[in-house]
Structures are given as C-alpha cells and as structure tokens.
Backbone as a printed PyTorch tensor [residue, N CA C, xyz], in Angstrom:
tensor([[[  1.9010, -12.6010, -17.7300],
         [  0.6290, -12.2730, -17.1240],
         [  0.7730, -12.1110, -15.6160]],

        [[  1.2810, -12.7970, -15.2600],
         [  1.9040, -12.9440, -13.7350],
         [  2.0400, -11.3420, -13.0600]],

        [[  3.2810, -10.9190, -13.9480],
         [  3.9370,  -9.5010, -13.5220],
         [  3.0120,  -8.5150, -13.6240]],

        [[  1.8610,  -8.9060, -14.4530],
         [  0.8460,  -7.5920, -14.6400],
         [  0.3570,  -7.4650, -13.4230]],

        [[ -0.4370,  -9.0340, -12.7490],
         [ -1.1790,  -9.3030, -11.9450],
         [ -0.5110,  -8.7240, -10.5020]],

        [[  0.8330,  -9.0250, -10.7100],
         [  1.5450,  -8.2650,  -9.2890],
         [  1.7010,  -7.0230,  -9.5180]],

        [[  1.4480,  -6.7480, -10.4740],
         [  1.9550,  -4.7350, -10.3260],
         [  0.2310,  -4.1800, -10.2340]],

        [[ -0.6520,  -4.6290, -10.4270],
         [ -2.0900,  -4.5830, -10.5160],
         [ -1.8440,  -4.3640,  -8.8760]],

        [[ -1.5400,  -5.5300,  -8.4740],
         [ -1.9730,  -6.2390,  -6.6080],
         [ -0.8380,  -4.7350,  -6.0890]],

        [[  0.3640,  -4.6330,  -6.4820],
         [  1.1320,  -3.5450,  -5.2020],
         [  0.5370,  -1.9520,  -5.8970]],

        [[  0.0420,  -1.6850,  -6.9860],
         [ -0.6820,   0.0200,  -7.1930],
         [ -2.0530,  -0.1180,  -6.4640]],

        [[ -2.8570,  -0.9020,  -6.4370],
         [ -3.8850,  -0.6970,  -6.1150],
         [ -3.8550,  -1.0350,  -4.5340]],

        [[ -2.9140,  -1.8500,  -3.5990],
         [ -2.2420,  -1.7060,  -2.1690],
         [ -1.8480,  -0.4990,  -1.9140]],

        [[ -1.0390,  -0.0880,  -2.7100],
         [ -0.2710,   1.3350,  -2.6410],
         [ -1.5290,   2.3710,  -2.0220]],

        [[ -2.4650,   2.6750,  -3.3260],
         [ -3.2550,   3.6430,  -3.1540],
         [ -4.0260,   3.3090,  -2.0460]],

        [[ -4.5450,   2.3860,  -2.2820],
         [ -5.5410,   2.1130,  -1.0920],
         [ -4.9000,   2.6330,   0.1250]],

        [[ -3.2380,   2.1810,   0.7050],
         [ -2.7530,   2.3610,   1.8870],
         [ -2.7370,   4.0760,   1.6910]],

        [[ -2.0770,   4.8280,   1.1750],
         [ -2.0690,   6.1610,   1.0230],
         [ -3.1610,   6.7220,   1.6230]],

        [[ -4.4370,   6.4200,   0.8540],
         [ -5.5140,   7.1470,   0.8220],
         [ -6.1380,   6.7030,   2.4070]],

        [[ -5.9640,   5.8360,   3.3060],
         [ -5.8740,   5.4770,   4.5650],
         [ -5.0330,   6.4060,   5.3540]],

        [[ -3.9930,   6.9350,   4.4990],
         [ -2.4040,   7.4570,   5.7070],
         [ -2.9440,   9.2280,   5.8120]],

        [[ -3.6930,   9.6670,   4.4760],
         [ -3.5340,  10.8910,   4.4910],
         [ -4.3860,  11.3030,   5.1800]],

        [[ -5.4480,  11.3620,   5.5870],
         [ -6.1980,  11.7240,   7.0610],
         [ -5.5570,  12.1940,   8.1900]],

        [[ -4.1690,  10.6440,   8.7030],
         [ -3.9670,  10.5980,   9.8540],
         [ -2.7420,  11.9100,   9.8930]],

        [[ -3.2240,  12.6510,  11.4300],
         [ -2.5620,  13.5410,  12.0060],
         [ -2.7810,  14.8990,  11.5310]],

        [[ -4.2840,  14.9250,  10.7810],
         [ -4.8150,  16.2980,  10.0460],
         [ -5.9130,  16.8680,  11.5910]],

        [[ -4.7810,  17.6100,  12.3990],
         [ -5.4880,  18.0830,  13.4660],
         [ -6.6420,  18.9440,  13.3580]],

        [[ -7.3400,  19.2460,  12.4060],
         [ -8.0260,  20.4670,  12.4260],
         [ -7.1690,  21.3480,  11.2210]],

        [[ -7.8350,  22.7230,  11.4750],
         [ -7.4150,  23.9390,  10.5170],
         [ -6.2590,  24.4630,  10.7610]],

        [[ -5.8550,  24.4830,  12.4130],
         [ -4.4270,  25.2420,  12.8880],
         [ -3.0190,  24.6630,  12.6610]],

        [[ -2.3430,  24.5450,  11.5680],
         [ -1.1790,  24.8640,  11.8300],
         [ -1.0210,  22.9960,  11.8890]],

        [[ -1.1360,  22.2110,  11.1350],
         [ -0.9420,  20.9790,  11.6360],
         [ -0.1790,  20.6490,   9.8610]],

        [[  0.9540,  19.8780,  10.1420],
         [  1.9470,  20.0090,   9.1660],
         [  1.7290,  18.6550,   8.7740]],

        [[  1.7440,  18.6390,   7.6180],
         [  1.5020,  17.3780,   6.6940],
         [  2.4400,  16.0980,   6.4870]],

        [[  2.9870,  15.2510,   6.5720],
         [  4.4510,  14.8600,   6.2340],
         [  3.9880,  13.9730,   5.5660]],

        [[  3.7840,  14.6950,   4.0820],
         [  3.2530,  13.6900,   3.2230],
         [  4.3150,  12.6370,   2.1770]],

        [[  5.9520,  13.0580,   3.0780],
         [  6.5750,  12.1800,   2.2300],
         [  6.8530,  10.6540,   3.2830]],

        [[  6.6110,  11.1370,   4.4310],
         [  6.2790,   9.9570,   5.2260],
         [  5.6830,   8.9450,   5.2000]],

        [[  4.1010,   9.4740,   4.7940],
         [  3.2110,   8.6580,   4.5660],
         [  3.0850,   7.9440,   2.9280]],

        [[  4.2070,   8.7290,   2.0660],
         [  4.4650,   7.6130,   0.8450],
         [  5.5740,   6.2430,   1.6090]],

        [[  6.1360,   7.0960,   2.2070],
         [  6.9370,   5.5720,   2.7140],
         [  6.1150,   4.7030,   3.3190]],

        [[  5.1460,   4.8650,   4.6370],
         [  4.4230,   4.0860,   4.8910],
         [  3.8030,   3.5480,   4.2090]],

        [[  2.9120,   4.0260,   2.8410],
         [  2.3870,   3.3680,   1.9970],
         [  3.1450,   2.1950,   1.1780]],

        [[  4.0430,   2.8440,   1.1610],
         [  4.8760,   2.0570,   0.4100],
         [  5.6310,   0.4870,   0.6240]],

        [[  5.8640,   0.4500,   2.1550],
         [  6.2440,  -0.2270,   3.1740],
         [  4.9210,  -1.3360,   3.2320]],

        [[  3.7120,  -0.6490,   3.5310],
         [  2.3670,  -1.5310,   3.3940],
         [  2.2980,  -2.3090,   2.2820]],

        [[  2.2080,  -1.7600,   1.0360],
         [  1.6950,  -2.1760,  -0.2690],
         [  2.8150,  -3.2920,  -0.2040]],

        [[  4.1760,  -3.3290,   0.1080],
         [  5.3490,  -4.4060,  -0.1810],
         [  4.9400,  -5.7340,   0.3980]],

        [[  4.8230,  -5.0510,   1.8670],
         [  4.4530,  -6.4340,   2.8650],
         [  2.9310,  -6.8120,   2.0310]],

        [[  2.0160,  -6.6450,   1.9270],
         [  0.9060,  -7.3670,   0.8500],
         [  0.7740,  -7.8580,  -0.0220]],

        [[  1.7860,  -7.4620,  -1.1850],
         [  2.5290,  -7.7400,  -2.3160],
         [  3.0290,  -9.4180,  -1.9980]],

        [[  3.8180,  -8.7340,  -0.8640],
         [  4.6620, -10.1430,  -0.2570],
         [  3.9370, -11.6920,   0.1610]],

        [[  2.5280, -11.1210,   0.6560],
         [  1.5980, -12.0500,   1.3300],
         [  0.7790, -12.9650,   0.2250]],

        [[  0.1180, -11.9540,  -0.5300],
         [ -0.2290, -12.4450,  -2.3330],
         [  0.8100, -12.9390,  -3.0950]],

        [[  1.8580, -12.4760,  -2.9120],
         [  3.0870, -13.7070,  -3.9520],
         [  3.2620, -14.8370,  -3.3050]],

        [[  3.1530, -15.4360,  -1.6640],
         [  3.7510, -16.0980,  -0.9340],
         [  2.4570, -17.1730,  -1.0270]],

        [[  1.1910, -16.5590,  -1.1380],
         [ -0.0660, -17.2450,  -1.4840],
         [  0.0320, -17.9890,  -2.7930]],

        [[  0.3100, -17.6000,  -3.6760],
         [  0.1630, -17.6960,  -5.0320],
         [  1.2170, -19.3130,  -5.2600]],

        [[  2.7170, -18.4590,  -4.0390],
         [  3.6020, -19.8480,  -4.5580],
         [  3.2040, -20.8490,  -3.7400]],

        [[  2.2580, -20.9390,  -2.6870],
         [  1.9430, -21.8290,  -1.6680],
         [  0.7780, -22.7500,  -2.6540]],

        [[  0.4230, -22.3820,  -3.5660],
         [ -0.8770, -22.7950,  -4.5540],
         [ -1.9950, -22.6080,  -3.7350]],

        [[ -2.2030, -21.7450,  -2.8940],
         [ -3.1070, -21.3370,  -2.1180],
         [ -4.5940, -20.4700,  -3.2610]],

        [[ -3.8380, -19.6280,  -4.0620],
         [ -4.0040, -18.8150,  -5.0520],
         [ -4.0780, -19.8080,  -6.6110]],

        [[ -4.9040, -19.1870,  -6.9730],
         [ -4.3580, -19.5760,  -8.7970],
         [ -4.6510, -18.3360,  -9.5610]],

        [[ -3.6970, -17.8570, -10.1750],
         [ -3.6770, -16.9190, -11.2580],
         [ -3.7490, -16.9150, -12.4280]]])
C-alpha cells in the first residue's frame, strides 16, 4: 500500500510541477521556443525532492499512512 501511496504522491507532484513549468518563458506569439524537454526535467527534479520530503515525513512518524 505504501508504494501505491508514493507513486500517487510523485505523479500527481510531477503534473502539478509541469503544468506550473509550461507557461514559463511563453513570450507572446513571436518566435519564442519551447524547451519542453527541460521543463520535464525540472518537473521531474521537483516531484523527487517532494517525494523525498513526504517519505522523510512518513519515516519521521510525522505522517501516518
């Protein structure tokens, strides 16, 4: 149950961070280039470190699952 609960906690970090990243640096209509494999890494990078903060909670018994 555990592993569900953490893969639940880093997809729904994930998206959330994504859907935050893809906005940034959309200058307008002209010519403004996307680097949307960037911003999976950033997402990706986010969702870990949160992941990290909620597991570190959980083993602190801060959390109960």
């Amino acid at each position: 149950m555990r592993g569900v609960v953490l893969s639940g906690v880093f997809s729904i970090t994930w998206f959330l961070a994504l859907f935050v990243l893809l906005p940034v640096g959309m200058a307008g209509e002209g010519g403004a280039t996307v680097r949307i494999g960037w911003k999976f890494v950033v997402a990706t990078a986010a969702a870990v470190v949160a992941l990290g903060v909620f597991y570190g909670l959980i083993q602190l018994g801060l959390l109960d699952i």
